[in-house]
TORZA-876280 format. One line per field, with one value per residue: residue number from 0; residue in one letter; z, y, x of N, C-alpha, C in turn. Coordinates in Angstrom, 3 decimals, always signed. Layout:
num NUM ...
residuo A ...
n.zz Z ...
n.yy Y ...
n.xx X ...
ca.zz Z ...
ca.yy Y ...
ca.xx X ...
c.zz Z ...
c.yy Y ...
c.xx X ...
# end
This chain:
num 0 1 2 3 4 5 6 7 8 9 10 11 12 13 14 15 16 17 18 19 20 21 22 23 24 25 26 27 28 29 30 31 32 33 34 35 36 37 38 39 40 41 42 43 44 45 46 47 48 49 50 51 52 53 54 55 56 57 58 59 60 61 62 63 64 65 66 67 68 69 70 71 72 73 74 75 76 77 78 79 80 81 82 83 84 85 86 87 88 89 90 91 92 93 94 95 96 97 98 99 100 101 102 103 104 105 106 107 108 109 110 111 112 113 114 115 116 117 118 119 120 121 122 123 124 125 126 127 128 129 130 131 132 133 134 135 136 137 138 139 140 141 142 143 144 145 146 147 148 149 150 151 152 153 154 155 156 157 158 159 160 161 162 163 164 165 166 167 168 169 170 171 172 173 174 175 176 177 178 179 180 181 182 183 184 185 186 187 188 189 190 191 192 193
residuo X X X X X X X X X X X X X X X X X X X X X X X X X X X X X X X X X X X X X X X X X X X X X X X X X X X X X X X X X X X X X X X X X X X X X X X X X X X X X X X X X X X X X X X X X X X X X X X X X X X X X X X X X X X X X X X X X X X X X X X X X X X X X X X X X X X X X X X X X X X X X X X X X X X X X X X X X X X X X X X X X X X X X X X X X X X X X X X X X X X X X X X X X X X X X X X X X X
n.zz +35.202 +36.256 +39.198 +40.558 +43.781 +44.691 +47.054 +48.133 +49.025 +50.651 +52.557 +53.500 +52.717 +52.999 +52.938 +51.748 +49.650 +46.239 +43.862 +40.822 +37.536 +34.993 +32.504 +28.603 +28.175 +31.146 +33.675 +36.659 +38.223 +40.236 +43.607 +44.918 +43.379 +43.261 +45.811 +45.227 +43.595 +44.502 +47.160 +45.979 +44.483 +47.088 +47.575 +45.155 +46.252 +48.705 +50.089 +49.707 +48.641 +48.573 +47.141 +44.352 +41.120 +39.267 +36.752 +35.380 +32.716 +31.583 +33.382 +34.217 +37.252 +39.134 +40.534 +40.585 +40.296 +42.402 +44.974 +44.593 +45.312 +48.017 +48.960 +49.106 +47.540 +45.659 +43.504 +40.621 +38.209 +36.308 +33.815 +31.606 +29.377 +29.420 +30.444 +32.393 +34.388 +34.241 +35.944 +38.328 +39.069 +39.826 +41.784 +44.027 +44.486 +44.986 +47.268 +48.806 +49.503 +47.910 +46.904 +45.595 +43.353 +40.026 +37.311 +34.621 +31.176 +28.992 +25.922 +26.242 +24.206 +23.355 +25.553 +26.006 +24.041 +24.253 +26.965 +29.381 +31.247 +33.692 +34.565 +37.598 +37.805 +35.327 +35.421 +33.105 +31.997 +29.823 +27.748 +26.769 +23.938 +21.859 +20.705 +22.355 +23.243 +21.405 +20.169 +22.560 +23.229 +21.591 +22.567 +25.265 +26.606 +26.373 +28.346 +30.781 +33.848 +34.434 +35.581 +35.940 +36.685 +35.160 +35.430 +34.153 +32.569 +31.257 +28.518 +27.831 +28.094 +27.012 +24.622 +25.609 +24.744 +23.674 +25.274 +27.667 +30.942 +32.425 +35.817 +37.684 +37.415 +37.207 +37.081 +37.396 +37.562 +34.691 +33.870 +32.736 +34.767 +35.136 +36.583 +34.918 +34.243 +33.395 +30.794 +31.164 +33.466 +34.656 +37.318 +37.675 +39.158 +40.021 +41.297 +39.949 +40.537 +43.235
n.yy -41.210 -44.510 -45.739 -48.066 -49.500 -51.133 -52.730 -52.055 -54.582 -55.580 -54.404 -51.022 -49.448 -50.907 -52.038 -49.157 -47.553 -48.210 -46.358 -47.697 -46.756 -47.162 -47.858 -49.411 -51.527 -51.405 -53.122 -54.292 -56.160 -58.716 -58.925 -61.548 -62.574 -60.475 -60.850 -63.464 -63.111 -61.308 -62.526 -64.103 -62.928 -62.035 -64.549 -64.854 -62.572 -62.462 -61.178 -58.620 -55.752 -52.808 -51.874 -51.787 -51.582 -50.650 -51.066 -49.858 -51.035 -50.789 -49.308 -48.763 -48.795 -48.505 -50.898 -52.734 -51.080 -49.395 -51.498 -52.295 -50.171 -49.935 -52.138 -51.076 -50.977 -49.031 -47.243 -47.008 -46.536 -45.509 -46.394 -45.166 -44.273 -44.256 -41.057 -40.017 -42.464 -41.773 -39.225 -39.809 -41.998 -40.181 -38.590 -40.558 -40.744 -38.807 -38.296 -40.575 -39.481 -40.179 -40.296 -41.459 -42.648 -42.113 -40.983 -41.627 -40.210 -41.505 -43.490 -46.923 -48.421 -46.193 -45.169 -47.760 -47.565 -45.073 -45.091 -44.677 -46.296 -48.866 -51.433 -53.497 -54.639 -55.261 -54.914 -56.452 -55.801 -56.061 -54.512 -57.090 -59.008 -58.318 -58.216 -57.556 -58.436 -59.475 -57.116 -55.943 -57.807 -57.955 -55.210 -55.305 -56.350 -54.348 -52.649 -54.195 -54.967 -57.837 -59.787 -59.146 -59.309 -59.915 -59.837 -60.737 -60.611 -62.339 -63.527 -65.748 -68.892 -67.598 -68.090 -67.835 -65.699 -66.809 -65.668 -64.963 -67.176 -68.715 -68.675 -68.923 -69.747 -69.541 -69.688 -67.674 -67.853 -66.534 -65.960 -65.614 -65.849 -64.907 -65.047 -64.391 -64.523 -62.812 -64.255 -63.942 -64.241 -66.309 -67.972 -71.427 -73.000 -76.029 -75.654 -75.095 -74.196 -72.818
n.xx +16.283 +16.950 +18.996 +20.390 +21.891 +24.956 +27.235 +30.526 +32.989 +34.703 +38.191 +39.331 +36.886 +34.663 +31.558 +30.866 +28.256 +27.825 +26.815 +24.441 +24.662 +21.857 +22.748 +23.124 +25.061 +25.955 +26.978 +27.411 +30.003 +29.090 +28.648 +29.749 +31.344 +32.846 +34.516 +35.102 +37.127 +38.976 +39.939 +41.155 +43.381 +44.531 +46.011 +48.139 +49.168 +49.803 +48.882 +49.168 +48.713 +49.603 +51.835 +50.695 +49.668 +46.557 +44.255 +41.286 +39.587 +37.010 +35.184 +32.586 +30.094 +32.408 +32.908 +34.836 +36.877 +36.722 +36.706 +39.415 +40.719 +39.953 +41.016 +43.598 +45.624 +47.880 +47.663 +44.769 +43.651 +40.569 +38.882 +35.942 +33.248 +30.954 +29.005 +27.622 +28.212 +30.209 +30.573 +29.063 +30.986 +33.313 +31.937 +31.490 +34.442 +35.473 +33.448 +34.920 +37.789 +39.272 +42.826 +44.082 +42.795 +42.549 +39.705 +38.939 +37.672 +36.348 +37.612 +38.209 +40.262 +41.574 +43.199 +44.205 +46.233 +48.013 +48.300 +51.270 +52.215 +53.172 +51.259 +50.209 +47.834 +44.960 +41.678 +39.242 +36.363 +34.400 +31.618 +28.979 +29.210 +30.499 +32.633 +34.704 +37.461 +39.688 +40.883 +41.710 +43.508 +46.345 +47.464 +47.561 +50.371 +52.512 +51.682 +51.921 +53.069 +56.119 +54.956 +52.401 +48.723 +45.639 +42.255 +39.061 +35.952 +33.138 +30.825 +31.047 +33.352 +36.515 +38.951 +42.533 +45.128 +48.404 +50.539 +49.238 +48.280 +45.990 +44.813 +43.151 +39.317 +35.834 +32.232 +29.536 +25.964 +25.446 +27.867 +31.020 +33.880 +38.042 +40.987 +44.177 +47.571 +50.546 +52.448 +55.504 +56.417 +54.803 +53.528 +53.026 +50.040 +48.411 +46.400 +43.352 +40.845 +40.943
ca.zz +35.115 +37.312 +39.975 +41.972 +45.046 +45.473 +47.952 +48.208 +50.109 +51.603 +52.700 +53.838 +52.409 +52.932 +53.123 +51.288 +48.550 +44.967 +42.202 +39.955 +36.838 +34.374 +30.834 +28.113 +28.414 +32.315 +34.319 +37.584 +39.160 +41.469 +45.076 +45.333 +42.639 +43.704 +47.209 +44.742 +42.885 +45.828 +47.744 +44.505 +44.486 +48.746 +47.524 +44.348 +46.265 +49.850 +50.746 +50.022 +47.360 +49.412 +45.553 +43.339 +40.204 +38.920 +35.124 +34.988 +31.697 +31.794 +34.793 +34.566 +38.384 +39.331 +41.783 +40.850 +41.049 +44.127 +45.399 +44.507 +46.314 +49.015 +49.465 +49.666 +45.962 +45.870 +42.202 +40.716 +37.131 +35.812 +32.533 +31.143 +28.508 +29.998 +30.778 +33.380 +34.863 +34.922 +36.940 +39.701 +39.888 +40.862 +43.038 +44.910 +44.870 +45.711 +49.056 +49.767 +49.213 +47.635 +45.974 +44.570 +42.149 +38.789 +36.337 +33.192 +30.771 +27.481 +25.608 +26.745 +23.226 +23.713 +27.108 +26.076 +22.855 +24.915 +28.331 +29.298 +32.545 +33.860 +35.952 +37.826 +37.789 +34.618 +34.812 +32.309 +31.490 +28.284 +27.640 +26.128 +22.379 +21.274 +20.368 +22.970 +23.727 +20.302 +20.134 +23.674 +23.853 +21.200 +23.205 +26.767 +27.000 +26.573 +29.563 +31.738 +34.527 +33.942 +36.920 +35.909 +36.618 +34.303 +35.509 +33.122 +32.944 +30.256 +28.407 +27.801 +28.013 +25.766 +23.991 +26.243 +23.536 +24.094 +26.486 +29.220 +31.385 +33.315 +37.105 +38.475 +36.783 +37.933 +36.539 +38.623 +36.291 +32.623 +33.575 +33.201 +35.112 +35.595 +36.507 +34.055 +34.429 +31.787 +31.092 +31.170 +34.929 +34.992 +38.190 +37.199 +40.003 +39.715 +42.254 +38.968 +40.594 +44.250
ca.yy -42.226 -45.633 -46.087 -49.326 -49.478 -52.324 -51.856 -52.414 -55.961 -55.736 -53.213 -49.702 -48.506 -52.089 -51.684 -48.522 -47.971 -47.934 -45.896 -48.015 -45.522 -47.849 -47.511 -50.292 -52.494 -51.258 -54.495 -54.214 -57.369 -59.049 -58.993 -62.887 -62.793 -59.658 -61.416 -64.370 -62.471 -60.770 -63.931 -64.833 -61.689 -61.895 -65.850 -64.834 -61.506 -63.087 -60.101 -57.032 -55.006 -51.413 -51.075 -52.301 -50.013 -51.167 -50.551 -50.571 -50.742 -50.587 -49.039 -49.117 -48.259 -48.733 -51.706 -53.040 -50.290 -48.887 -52.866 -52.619 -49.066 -50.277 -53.189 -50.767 -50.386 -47.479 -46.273 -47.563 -45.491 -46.555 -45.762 -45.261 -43.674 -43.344 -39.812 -40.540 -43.258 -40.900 -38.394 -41.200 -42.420 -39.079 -38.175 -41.839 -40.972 -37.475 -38.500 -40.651 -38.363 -40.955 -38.967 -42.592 -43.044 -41.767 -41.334 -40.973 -40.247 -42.113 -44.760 -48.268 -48.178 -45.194 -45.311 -48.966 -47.274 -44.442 -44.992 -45.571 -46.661 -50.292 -52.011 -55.039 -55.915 -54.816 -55.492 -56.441 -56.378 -55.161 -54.711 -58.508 -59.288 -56.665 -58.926 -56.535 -59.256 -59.569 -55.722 -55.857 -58.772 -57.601 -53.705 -55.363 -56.575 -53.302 -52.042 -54.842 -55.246 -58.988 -60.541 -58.439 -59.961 -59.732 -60.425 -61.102 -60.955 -62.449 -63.989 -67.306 -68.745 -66.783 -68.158 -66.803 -65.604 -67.318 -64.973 -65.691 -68.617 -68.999 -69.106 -69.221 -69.343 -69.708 -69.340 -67.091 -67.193 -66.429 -65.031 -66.138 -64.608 -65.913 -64.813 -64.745 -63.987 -62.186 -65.179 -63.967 -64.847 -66.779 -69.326 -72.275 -73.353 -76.536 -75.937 -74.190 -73.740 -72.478
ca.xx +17.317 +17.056 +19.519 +20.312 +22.952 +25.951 +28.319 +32.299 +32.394 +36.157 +38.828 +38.844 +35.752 +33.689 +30.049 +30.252 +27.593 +28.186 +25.541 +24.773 +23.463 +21.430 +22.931 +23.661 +26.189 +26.627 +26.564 +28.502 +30.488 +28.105 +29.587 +30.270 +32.163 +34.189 +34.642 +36.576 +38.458 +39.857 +40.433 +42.488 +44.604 +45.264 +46.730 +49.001 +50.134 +50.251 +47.779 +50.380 +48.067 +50.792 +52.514 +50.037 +48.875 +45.143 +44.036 +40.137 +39.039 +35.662 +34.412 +30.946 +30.157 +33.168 +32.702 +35.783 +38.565 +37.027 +37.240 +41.188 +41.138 +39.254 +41.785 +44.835 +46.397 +48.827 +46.804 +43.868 +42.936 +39.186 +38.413 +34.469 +32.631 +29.361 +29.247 +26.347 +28.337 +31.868 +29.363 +28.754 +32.632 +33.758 +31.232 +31.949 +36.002 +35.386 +33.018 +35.688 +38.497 +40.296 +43.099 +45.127 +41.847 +42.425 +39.088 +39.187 +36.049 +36.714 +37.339 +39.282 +41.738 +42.414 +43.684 +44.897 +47.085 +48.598 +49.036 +52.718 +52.510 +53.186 +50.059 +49.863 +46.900 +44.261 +40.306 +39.094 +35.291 +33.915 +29.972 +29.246 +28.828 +30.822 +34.099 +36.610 +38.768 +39.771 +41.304 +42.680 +45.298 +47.440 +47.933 +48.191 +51.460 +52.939 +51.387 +52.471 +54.702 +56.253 +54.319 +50.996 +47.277 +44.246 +40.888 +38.502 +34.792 +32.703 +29.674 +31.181 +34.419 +37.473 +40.381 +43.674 +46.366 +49.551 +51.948 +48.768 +47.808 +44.750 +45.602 +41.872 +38.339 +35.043 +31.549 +28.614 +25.198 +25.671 +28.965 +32.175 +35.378 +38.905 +42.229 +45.122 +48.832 +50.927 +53.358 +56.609 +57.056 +53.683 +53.838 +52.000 +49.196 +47.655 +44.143 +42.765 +39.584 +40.837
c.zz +36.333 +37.952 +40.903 +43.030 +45.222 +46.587 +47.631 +49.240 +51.195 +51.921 +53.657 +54.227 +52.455 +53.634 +52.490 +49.685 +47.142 +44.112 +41.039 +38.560 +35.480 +32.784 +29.734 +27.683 +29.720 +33.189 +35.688 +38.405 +40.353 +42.826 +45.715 +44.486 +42.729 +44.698 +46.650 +44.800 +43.718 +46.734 +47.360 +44.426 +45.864 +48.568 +46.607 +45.205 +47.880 +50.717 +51.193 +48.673 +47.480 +47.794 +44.591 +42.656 +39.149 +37.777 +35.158 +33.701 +30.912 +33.261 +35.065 +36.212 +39.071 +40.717 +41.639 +41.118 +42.262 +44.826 +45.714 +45.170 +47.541 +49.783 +49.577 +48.155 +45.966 +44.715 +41.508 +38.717 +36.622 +34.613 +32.147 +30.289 +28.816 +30.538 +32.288 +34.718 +35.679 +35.704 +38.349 +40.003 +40.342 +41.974 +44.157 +45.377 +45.372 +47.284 +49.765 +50.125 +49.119 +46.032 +44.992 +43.411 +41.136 +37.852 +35.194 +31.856 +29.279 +26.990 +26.007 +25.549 +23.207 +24.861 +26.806 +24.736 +23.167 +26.214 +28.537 +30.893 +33.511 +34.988 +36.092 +37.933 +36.833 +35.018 +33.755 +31.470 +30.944 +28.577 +26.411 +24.898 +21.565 +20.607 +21.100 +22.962 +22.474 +19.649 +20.979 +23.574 +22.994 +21.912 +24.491 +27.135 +26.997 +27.803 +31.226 +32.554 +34.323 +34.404 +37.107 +36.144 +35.860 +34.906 +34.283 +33.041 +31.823 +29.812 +28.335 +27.667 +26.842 +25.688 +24.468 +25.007 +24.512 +25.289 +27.669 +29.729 +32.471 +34.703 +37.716 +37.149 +37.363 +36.779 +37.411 +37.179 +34.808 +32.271 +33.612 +33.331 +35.576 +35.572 +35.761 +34.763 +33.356 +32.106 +30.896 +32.197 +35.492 +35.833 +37.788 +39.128 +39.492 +40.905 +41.202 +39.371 +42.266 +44.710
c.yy -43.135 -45.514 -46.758 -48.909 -50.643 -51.624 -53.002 -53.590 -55.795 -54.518 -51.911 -49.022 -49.545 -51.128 -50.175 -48.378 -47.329 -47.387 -46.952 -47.124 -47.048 -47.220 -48.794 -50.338 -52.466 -52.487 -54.644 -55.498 -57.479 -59.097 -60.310 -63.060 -61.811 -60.299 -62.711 -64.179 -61.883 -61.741 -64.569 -64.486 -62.174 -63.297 -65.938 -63.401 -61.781 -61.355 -58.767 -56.365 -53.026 -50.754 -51.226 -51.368 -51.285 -50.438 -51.113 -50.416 -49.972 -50.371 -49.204 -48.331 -48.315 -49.170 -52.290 -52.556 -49.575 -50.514 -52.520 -51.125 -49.336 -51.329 -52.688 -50.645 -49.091 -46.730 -47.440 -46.778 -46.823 -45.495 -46.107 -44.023 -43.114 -42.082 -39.537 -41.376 -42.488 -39.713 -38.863 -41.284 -41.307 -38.875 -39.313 -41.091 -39.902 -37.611 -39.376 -40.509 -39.737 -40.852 -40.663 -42.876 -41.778 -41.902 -40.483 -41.405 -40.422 -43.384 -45.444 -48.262 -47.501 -45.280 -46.254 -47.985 -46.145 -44.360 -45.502 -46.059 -48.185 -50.482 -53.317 -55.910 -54.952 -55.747 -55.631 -57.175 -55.556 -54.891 -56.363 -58.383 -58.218 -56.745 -58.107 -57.235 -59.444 -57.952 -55.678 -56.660 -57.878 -56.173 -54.552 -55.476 -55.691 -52.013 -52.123 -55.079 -56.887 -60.224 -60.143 -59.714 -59.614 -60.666 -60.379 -61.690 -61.336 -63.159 -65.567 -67.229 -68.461 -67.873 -67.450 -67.142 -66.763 -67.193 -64.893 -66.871 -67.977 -69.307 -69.934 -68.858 -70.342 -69.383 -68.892 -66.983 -67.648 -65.973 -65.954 -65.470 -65.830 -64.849 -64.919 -63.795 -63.742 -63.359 -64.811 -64.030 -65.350 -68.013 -70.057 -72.931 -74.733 -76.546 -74.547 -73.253 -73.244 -71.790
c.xx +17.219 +18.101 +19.588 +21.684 +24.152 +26.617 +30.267 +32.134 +33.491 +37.201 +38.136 +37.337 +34.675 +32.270 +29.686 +29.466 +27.962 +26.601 +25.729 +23.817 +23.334 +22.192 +23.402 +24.637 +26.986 +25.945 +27.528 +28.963 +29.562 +29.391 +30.052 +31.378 +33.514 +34.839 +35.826 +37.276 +39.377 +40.558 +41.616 +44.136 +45.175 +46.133 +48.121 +49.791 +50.131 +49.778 +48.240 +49.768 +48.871 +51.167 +51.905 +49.612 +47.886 +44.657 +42.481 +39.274 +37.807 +35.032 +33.062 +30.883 +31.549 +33.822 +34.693 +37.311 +38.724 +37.117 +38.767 +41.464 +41.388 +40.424 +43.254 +46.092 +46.921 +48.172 +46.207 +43.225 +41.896 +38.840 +36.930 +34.172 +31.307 +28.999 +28.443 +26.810 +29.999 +31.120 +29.793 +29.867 +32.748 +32.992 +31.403 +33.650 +36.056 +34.765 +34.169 +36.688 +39.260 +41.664 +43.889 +44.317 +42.330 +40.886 +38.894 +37.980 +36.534 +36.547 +38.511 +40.303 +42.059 +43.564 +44.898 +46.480 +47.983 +48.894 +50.779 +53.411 +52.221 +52.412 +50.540 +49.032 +45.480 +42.454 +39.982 +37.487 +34.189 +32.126 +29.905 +28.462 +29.174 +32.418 +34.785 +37.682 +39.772 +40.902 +42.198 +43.725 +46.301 +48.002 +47.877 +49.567 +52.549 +53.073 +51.314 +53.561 +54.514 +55.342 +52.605 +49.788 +46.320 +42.936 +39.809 +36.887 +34.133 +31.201 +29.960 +32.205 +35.285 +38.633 +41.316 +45.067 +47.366 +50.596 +50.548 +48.397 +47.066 +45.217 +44.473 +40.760 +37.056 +33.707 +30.157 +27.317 +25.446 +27.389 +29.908 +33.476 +36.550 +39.682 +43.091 +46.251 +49.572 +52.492 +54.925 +57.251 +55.794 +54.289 +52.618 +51.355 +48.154 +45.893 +43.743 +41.152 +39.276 +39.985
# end
C-alpha cells in the first residue's frame, strides 16, 4: 500500500505529519487551501474555535478535522469508510493523545441520519462524481446549530439549497471550495472572495 505525508499547517499540532493511505476517492485538502479556510473561520469566529463542535464527513486522512483540532475546537468527530484510512486516523489521534477527536468507521448518511448532536462547523468533502451533495443538504439542517459553517470541497461549482449562503469561495486547481453559512442567522459579507 502507497503512502504519502501532509502535515497540519496551523495550531497546536502544526507541522505535524499526516498518513496519507492511497485508496479511491481519498484526496486530502492541499495545505494552501487549508491555510484559507482557516483564515476564513479565525474572521467569522474572531479566532475563538474554545466551544466549537466539528462534523467531518469524509475524513479521508483526516487533514481537516485534525486542522480544526489542531486549531483548538472543544470536539471534532471524523467520519470514514476506508478501513485502511480509519487505521491511520487513530493511530495519528492516538500519538497525539488527542482525547476531543471522535472517529468513527462508516458511512457519512449514516452518521448524517442519526447523529443528534448540534455542530458548528461541518466539512464537507465527498469523493467527486458521485452526486453527495445532492443526499446531504436535505439531512444537514437538523444537525445545525443556527450560526453553523459548512465548508465545502468540490469538482466544480454546486448549486447552494436555499436555507445557505455562500460567505467565501475560492478555486485551487480542479478544485473548488467555499464557505457557507446555515441561513437562519446567516450575516451577509460583501468581500466574497476575502
Amino acid at each position: 500500500m502507497k503512502k504519502n505525508a501532509i502535515r497540519i499547517v496551523g495550531g497546536q499540532y502544526r507541522r505535524t505529519p499526516i498518513t496519507v493511505v492511497t485508496g479511491e476517492g481519498l484526496r486530502p485538502t492541499p495545505d494552501r487551501v487549508r491555510e484559507t479556510l482557516f483564515n476564513w473561520l479565525r474572521y467569522f469566529w474572531a479566532d475563538d474555535f474554545s466551544q466549537k463542535r466539528a462534523l467531518d464527513l469524509f475524513a479521508g486522512s483526516g487533514a481537516l478535522g485534525f486542522e480544526a483540532a489542531s486549531h483548538g475546537m472543544a470536539f471534532v468527530q471524523m467520519v470514514e469508510s476506508n478501513p485502511n484510512a480509519v487505521k491511520a486516523l487513530r493511530a495519528l489521534r492516538n500519538k497525539l493523545q488527542a482525547h476531543h477527536i471522535r472517529i468513527h468507521a462508516g458511512d457519512a448518511m449514516h452518521v448524517l441520519e442519526r447523529t443528534d448532536h448540534p455542530y458548528d462547523l461541518v466539512f464537507i468533502d465527498p469523493p467527486f462524481h458521485q452526486n453527495w451533495f445532492d443526499k446531504i443538504w436535505p439531512l444537514l439542517p437538523r444537525i445545525l446549530r443556527p450560526d453553523a459553517l459548512i465548508y465545502v470541497e468540490s469538482e466544480q461549482a454546486i448549486s447552494i439549497p436555499q436555507n445557505f449562503i455562500s460567505l467565501r469561495q475560492q478555486k485551487a486547481g480542479h478544485v473548488h471550495f467555499q464557505l457557507l453559512q446555515f441561513a437562519e442567522s446567516a450575516k451577509t459579507d460583501n468581500n466574497a472572495d476575502k
